[in-house]
N, CA, C and O atoms as CSV, one atom per row, in Angstrom:
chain,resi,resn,atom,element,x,y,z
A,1,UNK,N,N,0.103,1.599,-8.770
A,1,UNK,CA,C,0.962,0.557,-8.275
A,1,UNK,C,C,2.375,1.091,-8.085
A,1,UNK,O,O,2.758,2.182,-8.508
A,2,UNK,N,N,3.009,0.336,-7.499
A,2,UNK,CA,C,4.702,0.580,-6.921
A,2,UNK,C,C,5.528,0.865,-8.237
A,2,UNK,O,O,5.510,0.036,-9.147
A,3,UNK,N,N,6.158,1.882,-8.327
A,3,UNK,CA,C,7.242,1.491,-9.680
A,3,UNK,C,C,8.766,0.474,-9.035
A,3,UNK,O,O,9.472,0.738,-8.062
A,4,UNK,N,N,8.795,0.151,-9.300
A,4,UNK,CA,C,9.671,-1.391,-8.927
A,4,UNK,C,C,9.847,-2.178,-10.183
A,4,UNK,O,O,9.359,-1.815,-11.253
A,5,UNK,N,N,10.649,-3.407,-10.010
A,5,UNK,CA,C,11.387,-4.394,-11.054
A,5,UNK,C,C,10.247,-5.448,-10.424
A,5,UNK,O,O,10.421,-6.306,-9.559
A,6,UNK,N,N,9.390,-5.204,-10.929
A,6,UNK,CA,C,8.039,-6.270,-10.621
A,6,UNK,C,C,8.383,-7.894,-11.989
A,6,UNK,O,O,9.119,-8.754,-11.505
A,7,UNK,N,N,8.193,-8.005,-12.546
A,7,UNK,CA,C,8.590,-9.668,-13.022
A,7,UNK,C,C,8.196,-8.522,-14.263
A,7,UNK,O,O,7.443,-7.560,-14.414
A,8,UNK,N,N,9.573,-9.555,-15.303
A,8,UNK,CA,C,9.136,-8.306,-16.488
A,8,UNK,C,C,8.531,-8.852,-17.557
A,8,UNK,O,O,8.636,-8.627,-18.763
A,9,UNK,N,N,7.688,-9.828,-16.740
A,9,UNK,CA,C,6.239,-9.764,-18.008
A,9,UNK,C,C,5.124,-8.689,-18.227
A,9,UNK,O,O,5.081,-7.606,-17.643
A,10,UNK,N,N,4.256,-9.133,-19.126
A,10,UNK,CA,C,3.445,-7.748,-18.986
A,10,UNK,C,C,2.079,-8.881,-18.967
A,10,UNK,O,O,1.881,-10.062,-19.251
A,11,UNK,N,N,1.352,-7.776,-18.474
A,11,UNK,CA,C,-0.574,-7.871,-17.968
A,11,UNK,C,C,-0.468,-8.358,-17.105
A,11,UNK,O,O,0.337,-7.803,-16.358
A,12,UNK,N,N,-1.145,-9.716,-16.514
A,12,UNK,CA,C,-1.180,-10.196,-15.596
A,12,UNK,C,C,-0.165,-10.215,-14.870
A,12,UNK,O,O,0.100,-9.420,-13.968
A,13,UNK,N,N,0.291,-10.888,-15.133
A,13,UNK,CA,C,1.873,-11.625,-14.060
A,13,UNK,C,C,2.349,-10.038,-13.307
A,13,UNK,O,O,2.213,-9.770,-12.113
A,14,UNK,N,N,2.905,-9.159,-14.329
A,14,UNK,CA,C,3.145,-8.037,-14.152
A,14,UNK,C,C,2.140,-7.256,-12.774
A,14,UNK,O,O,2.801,-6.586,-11.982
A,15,UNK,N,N,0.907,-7.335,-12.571
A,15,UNK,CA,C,0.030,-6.574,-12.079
A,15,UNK,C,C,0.091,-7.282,-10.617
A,15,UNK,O,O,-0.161,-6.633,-9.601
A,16,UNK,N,N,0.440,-8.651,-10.579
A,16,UNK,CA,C,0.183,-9.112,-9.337
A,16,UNK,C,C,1.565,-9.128,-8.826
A,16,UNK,O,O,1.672,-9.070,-7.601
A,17,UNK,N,N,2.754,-9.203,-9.597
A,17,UNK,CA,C,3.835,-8.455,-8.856
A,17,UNK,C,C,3.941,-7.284,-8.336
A,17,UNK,O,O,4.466,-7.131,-7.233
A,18,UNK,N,N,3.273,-5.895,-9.325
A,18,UNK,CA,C,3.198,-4.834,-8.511
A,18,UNK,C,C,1.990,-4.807,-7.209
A,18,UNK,O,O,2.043,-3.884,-6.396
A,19,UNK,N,N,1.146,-5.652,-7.112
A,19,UNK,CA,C,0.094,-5.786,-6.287
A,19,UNK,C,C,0.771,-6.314,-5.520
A,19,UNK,O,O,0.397,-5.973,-4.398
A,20,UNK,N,N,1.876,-7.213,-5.454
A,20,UNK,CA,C,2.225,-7.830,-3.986
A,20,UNK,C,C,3.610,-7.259,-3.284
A,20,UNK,O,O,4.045,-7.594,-2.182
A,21,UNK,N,N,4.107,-6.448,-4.074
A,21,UNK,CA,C,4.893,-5.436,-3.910
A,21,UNK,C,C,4.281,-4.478,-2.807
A,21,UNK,O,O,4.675,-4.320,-1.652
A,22,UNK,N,N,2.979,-3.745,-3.604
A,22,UNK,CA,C,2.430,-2.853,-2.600
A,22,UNK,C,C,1.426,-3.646,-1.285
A,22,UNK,O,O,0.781,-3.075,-0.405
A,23,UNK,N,N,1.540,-4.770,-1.474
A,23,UNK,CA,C,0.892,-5.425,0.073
A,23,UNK,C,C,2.265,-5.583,0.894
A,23,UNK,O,O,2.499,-5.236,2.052
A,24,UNK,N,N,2.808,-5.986,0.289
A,24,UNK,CA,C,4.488,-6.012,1.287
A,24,UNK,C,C,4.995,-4.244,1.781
A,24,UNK,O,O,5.766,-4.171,2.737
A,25,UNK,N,N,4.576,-3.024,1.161
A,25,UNK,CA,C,4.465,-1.989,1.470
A,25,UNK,C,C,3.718,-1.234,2.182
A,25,UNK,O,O,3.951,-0.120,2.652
A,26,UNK,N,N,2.855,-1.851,2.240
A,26,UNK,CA,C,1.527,-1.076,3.008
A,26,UNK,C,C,1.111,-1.972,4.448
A,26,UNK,O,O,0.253,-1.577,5.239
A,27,UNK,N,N,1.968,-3.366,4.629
A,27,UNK,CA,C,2.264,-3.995,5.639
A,27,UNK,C,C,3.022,-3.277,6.652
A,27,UNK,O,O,2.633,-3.053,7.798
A,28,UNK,N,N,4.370,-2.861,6.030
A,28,UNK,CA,C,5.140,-1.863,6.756
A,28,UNK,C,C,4.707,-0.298,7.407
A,28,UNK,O,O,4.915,0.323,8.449
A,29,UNK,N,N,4.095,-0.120,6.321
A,29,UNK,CA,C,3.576,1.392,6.422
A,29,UNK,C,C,2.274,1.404,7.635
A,29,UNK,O,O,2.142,2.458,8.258
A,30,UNK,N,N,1.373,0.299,7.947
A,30,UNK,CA,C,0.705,-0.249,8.805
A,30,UNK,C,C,1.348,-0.363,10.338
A,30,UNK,O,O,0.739,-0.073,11.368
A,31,UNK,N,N,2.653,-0.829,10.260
A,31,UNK,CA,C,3.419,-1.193,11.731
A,31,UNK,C,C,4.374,0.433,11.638
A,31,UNK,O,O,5.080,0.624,12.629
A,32,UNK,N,N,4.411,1.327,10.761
A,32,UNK,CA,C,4.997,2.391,11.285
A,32,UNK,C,C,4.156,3.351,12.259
A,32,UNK,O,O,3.110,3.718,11.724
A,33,UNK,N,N,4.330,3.790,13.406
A,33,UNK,CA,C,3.837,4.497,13.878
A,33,UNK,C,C,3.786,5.876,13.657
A,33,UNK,O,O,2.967,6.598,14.225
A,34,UNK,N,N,4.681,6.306,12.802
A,34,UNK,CA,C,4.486,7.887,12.156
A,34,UNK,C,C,4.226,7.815,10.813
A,34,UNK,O,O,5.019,8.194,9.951
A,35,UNK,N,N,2.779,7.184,10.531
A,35,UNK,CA,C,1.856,7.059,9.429
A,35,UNK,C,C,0.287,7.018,10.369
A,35,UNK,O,O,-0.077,6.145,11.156
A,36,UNK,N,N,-0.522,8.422,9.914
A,36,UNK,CA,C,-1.408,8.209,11.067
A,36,UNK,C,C,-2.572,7.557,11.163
A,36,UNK,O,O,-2.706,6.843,10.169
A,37,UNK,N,N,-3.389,7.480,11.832
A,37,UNK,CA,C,-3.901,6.204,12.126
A,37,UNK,C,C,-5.304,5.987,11.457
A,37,UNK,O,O,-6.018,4.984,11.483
A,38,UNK,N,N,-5.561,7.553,10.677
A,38,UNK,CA,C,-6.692,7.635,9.723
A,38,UNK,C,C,-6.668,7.403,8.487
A,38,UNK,O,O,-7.573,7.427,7.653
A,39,UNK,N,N,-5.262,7.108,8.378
A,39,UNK,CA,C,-5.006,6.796,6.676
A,39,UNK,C,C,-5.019,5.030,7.144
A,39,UNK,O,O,-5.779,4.265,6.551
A,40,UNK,N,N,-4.217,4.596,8.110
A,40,UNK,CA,C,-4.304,2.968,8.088
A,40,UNK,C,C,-6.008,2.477,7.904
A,40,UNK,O,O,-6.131,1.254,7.835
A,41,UNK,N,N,-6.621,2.850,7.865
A,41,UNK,CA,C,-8.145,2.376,8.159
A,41,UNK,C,C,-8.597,2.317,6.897
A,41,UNK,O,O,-9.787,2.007,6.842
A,42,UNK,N,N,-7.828,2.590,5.374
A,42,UNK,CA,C,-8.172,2.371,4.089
A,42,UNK,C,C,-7.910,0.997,3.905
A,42,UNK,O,O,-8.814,0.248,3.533
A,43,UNK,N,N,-6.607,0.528,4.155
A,43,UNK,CA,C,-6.632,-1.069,3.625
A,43,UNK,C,C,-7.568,-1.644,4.598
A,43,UNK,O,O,-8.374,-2.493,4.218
A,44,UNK,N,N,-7.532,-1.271,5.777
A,44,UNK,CA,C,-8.299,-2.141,6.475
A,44,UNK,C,C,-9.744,-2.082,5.960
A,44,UNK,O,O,-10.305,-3.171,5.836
A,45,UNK,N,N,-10.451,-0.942,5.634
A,45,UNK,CA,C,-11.702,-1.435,4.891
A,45,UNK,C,C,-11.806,-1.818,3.556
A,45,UNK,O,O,-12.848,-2.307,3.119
A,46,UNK,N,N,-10.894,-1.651,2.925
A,46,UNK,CA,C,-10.695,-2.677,1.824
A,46,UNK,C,C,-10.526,-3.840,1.975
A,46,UNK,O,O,-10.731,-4.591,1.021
A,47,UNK,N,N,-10.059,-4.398,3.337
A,47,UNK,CA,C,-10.290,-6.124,3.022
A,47,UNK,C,C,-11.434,-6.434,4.233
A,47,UNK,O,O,-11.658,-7.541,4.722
A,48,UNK,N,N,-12.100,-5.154,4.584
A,48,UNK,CA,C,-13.368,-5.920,5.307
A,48,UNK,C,C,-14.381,-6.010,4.467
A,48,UNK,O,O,-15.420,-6.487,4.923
A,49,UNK,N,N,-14.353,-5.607,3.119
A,49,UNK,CA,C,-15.060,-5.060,1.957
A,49,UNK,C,C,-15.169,-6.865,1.149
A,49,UNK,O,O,-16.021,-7.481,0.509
A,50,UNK,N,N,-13.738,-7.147,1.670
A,50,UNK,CA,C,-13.655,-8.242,0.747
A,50,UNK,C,C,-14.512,-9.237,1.368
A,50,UNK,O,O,-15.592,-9.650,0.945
A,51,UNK,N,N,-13.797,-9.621,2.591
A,51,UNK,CA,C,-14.525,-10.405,3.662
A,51,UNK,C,C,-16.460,-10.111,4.119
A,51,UNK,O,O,-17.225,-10.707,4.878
A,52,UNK,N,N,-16.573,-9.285,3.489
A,52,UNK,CA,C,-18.347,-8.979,4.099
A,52,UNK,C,C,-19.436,-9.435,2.862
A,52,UNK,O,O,-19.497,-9.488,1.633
A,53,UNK,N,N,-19.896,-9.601,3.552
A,53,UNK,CA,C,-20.959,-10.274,2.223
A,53,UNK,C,C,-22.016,-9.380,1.432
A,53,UNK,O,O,-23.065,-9.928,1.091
A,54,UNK,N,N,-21.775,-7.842,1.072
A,54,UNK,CA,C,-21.815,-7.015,0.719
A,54,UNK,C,C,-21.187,-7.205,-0.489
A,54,UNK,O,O,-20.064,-7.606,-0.182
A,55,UNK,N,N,-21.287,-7.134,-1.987
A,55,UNK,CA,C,-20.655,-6.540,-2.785
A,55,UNK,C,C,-21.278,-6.258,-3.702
A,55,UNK,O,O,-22.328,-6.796,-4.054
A,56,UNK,N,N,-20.291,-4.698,-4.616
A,56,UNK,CA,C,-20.743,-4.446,-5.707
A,56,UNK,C,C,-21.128,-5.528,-6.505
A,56,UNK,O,O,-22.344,-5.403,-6.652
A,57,UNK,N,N,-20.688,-6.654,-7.178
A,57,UNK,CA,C,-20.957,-7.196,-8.631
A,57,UNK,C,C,-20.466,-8.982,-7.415
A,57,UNK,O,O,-19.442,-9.136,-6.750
A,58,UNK,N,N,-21.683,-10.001,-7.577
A,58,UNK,CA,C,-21.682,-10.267,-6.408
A,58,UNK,C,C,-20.529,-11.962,-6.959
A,58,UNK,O,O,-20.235,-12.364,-8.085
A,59,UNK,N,N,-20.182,-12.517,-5.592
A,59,UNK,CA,C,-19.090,-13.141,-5.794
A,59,UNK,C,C,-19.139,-14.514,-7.369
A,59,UNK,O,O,-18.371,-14.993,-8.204
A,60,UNK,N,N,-20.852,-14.617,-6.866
A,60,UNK,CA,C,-20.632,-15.857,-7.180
A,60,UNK,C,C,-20.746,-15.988,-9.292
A,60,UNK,O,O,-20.653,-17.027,-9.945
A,61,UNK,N,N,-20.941,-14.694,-9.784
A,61,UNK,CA,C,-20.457,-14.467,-11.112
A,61,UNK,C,C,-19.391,-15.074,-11.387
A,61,UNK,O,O,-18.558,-14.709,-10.558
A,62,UNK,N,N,-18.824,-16.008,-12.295
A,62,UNK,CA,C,-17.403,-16.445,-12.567
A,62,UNK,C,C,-16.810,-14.856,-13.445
A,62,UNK,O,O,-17.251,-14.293,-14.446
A,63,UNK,N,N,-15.504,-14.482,-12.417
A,63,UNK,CA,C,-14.432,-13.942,-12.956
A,63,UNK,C,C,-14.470,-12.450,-12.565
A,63,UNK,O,O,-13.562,-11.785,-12.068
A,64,UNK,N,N,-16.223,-11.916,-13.033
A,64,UNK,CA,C,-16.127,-10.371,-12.808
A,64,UNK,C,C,-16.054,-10.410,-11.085
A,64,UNK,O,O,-15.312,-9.616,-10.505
A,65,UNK,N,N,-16.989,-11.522,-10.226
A,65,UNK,CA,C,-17.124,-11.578,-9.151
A,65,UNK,C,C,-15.861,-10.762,-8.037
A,65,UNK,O,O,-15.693,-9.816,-7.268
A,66,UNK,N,N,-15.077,-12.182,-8.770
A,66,UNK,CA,C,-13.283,-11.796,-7.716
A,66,UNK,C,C,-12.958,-10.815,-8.648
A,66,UNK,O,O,-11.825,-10.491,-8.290
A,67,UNK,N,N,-13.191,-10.260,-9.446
A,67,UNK,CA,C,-12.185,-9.063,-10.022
A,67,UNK,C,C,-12.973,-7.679,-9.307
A,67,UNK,O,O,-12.778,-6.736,-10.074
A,68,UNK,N,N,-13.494,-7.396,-8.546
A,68,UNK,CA,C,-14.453,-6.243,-7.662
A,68,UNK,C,C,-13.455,-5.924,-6.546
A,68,UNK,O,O,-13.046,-4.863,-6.075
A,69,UNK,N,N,-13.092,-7.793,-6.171
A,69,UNK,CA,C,-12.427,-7.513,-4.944
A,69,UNK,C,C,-10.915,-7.171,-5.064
A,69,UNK,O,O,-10.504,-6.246,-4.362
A,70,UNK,N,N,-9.889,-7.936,-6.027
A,70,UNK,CA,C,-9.045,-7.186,-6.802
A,70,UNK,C,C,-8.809,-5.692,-6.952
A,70,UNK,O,O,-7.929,-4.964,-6.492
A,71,UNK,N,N,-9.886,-5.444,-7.756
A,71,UNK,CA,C,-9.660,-3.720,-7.607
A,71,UNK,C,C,-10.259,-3.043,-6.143
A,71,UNK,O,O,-9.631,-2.042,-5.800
A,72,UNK,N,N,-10.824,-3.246,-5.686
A,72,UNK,CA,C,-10.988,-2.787,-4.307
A,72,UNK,C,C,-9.382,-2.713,-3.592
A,72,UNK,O,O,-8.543,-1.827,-3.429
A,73,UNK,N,N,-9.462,-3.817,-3.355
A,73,UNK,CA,C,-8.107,-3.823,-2.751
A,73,UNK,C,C,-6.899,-3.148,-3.333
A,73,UNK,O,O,-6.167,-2.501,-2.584
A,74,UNK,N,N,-6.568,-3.280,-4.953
A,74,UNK,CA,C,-5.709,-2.453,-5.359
A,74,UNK,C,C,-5.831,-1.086,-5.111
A,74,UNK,O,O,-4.858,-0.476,-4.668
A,75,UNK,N,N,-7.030,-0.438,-5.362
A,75,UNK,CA,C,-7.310,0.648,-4.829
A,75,UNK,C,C,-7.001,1.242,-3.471
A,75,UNK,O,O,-6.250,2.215,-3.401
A,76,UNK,N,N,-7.477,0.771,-2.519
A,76,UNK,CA,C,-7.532,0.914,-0.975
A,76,UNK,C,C,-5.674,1.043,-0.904
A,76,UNK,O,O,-5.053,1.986,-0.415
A,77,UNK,N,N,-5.007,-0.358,-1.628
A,77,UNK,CA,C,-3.281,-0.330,-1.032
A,77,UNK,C,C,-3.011,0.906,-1.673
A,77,UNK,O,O,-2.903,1.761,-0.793
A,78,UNK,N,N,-2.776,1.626,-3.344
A,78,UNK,CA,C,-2.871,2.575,-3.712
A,78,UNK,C,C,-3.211,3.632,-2.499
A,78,UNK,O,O,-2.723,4.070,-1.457
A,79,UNK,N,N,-4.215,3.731,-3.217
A,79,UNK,CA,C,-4.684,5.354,-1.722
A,79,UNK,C,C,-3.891,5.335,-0.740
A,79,UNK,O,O,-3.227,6.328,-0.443
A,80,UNK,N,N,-3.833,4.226,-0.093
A,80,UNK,CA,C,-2.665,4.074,1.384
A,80,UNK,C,C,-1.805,4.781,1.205
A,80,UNK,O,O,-1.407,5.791,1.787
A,81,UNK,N,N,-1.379,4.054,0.069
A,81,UNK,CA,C,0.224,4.266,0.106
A,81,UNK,C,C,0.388,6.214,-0.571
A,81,UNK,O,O,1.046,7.194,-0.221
A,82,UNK,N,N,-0.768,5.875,-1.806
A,82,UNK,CA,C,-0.075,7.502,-2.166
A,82,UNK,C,C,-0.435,8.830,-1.056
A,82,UNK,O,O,-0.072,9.985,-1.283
A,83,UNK,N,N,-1.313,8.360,0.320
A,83,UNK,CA,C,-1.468,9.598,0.738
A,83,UNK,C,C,-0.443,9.084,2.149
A,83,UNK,O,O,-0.609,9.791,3.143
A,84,UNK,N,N,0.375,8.160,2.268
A,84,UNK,CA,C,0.954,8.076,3.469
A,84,UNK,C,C,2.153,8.967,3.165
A,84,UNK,O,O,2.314,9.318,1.996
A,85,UNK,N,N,3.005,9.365,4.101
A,85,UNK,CA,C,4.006,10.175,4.481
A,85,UNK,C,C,5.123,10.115,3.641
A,85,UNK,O,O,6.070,9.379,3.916
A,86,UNK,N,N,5.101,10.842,2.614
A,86,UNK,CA,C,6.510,10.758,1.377
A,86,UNK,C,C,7.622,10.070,1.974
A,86,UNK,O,O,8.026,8.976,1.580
A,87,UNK,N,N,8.056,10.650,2.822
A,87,UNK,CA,C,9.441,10.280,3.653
A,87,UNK,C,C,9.564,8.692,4.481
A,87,UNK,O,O,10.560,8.007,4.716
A,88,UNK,N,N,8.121,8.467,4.789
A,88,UNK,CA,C,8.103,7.394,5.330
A,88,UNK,C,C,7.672,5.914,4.144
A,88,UNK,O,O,8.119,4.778,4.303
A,89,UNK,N,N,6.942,6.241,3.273
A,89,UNK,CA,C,7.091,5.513,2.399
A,89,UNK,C,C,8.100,4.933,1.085
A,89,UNK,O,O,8.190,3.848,0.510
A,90,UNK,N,N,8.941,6.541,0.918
A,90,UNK,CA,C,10.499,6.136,0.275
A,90,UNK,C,C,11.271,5.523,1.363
A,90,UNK,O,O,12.102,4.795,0.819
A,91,UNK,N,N,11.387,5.471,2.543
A,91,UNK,CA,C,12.133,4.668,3.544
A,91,UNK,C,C,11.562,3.478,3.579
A,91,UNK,O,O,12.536,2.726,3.555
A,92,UNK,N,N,10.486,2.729,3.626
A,92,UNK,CA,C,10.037,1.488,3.404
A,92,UNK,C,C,10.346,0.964,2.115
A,92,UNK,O,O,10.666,-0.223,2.050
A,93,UNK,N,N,10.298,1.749,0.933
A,93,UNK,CA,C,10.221,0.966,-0.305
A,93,UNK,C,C,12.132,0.697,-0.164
A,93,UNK,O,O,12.609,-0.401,-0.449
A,94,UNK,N,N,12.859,1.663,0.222
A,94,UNK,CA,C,14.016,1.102,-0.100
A,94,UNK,C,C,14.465,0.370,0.814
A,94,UNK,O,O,15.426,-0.340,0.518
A,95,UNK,N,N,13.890,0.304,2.286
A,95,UNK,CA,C,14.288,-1.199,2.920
A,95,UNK,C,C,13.669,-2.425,2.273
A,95,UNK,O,O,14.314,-3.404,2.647
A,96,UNK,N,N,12.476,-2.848,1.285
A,96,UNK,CA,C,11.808,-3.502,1.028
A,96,UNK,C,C,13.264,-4.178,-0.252
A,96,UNK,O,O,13.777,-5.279,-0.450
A,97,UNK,N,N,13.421,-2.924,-0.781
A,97,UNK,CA,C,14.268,-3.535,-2.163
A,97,UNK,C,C,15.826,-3.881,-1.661
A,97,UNK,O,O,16.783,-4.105,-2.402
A,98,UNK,N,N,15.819,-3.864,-0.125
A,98,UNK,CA,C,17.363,-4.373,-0.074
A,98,UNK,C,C,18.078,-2.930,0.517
A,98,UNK,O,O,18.723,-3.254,1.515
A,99,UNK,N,N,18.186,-1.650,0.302
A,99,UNK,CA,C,18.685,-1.088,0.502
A,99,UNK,C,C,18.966,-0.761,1.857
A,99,UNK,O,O,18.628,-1.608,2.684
A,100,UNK,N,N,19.500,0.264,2.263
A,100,UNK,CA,C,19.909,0.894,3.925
A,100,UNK,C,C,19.093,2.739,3.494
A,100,UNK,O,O,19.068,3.257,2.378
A,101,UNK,N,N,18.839,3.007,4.090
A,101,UNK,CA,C,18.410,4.120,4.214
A,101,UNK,C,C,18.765,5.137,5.565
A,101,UNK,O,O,18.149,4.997,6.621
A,102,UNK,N,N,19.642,5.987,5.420
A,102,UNK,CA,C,19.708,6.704,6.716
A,102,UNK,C,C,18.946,7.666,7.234
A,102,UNK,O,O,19.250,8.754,6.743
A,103,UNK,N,N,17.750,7.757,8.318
A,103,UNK,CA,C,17.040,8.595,8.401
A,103,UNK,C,C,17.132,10.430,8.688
A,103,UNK,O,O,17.320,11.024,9.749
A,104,UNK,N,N,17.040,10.664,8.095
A,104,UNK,CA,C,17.043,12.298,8.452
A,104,UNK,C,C,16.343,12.918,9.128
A,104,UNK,O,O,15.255,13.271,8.672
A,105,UNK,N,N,16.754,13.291,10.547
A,105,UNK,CA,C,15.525,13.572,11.596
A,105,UNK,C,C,16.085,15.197,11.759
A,105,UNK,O,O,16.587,15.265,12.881
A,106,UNK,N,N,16.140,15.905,11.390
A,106,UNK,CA,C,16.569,17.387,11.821
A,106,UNK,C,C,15.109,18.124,12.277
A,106,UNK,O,O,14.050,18.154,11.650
A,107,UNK,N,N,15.337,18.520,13.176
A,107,UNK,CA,C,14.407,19.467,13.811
A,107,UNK,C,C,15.122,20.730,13.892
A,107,UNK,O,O,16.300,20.862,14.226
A,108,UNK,N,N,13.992,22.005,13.427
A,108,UNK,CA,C,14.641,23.374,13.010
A,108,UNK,C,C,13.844,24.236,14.127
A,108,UNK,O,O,12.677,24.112,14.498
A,109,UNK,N,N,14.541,24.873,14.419
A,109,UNK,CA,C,14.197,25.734,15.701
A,109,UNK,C,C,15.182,27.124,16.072
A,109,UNK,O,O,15.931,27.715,15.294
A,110,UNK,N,N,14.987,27.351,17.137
A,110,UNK,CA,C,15.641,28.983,17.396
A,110,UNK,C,C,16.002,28.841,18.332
A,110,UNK,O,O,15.268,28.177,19.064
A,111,UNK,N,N,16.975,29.212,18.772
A,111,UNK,CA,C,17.447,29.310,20.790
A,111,UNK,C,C,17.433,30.700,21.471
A,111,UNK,O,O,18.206,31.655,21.391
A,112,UNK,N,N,16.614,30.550,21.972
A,112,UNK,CA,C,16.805,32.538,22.940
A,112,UNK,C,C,18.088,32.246,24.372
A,112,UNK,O,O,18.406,31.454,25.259
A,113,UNK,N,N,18.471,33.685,23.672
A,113,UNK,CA,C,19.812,33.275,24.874
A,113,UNK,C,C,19.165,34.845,25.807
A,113,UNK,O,O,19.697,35.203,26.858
């Protein structure tokens, strides 16, 4: 999960702040276009996972049911996020928390004269 000032309770409360933290992150990281387009296809099958009537441990169990889809999904935003683009994901998290971020675009090269 996100390290962030998620609500400073602990267990629950705590887990679905950092869980909605990283859906508000991986929203962004989704509409960036220099995040490529084989890593976006993790959340997306994590919530077709949710939506399909396929599952490990099946819905209609009270409690373990929805907790499959929970961690699925935590998982899938995770993975997203830890294999998307360092640079592009510290630039989302600190527009997310309020900040300005100035991008650093230097391109390194040689000139033949």
């Amino acid at each position: 999960m996100a390290q962030n000032d998620a609500p400073s309770g602990n267990g629950l409360f705590s887990f679905i702040g950092e869980l909605w933290e990283d859906i508000r992150l991986a929203w962004q990281l989704l509409l960036d276009p220099e995040v490529p387009l084989y890593l976006k296809a993790l959340p997306v099958a994590g919530l077709l996972y949710v939506v399909s009537p396929i599952d490990f441990i099946m819905d209609w169990i009270p409690v373990l049911g929805q907790m499959d889809d929970i961690a699925i999904i935590a998982a899938s935003l995770g993975a997203f996020i830890k294999l998307a683009p360092p640079d592009r994901v510290a630039y989302h998290r600190a527009q997310l928390e309020g900040g300005t971020v100035e991008e650093e675009r230097t391109i390194d090269g040689s000139y033949k004269s």
